[in-house]
C-alpha positions in Angstrom: 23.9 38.0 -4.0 20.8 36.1 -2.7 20.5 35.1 0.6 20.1 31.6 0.3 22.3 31.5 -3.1 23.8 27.9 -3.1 22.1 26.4 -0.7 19.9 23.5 -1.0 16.9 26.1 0.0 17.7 28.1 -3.1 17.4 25.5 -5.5 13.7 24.3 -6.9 12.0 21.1 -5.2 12.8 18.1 -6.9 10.7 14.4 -6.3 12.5 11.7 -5.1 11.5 9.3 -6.6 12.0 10.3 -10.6 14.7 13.1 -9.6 12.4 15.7 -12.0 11.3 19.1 -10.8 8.3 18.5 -8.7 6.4 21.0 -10.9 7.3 18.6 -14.0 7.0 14.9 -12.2 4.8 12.3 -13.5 5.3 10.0 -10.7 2.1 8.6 -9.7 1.8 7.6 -6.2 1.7 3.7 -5.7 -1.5 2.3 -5.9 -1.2 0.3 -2.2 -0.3 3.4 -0.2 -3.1 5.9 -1.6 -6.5 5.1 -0.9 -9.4 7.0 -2.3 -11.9 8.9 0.4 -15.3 6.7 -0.6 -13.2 3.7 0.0 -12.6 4.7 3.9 -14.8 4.8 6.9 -14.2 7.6 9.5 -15.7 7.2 12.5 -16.7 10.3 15.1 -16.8 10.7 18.0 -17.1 13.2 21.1 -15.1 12.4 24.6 -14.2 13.9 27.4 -10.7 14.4 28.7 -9.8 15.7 32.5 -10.6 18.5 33.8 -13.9 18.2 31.9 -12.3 19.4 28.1 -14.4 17.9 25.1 -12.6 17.1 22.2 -13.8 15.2 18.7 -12.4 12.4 17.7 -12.1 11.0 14.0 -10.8 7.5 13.9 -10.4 5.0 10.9 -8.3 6.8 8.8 -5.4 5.2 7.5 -2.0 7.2 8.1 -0.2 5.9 4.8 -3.5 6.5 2.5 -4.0 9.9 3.7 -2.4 13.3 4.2 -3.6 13.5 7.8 -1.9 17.0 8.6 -3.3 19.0 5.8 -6.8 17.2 6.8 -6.5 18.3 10.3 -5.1 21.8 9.1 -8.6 21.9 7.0 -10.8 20.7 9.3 -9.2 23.2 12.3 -9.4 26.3 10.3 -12.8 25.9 9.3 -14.0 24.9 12.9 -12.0 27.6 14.3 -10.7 25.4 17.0 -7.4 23.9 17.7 -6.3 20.4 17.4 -4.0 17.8 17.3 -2.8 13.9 15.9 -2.6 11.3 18.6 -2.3 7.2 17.6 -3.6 7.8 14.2 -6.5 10.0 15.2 -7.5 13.4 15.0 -8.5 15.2 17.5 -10.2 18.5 17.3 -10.7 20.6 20.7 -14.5 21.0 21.2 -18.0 19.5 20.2 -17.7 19.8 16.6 -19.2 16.5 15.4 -22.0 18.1 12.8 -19.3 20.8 11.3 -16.9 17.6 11.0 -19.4 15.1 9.3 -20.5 17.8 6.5 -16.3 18.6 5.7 -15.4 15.0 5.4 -18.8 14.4 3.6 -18.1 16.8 0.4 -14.5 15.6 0.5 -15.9 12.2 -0.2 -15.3 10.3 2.9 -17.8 8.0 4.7 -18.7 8.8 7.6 -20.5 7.2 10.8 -21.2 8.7 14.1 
C-alpha cells in the first residue's frame, strides 16, 4: 500500500473550473484577470528601511493579472537575495535595481526607474 493511497494527495490535480485533469484542461484564463507583461508598467525603486537596510521596491503590478510569488521566486534566486510581498509590492532585500530592470525587461514588462 502507498502512503498516501486514498487520500486527496494521492489522486492527480484536477482544475476547478472544467473538473478535467490539469494536464488535459482547456480552460483559458478570463480575459479581465490576466493581463499581458507589455501592457503593465513596473516601477523601481530603492529605499531605505531602519536600521539603515536597503531594499528594492517594484510597484505597479497588478495582483489578479500576475503570478506575483513565482515572479518574486524568479527575481530572488537570480539576485541571490532574499525577499518578500508587502501591499502589492515586491520587495527584494538589497540595491538590486539594474539586475531587476534587465529580468523584468526580457520577460516583457515595462519598466521605469
Amino acid at each position: 500500500m502507498r502512503l498516501f493511497a486514498g487520500t486527496p494527495f494521492d489522486r492527480p490535480p484536477r482544475c476547478e473550473r472544467c473538473g478535467e485533469l490539469e494536464s488535459q484542461c482547456t480552460c483559458t484564463p478570463p480575459a479581465a484577470s490576466w493581463i499581458p507583461p507589455e501592457k503593465q508598467l513596473a516601477k523601481l525603486s530603492v529605499e531605505k528601511r531602519k536600521k539603515g537596510k536597503i531594499v528594492t521596491v517594484i510597484r505597479g503590478l497588478a495582483p489578479e493579472a500576475n503570478d506575483l510569488l513565482e515572479l518574486l521566486s524568479r527575481l530572488k534566486s537570480d539576485c541571490g537575495a532574499g525577499g518578500t510581498i508587502k501591499d502589492d509590492c515586491l520587495e527584494i532585500q538589497g540595491e538590486q535595481l539594474d539586475r531587476i530592470r534587465e529580468i523584468l525587461s526580457s520577460r516583457g514588462y515595462r519598466v521605469k526607474g
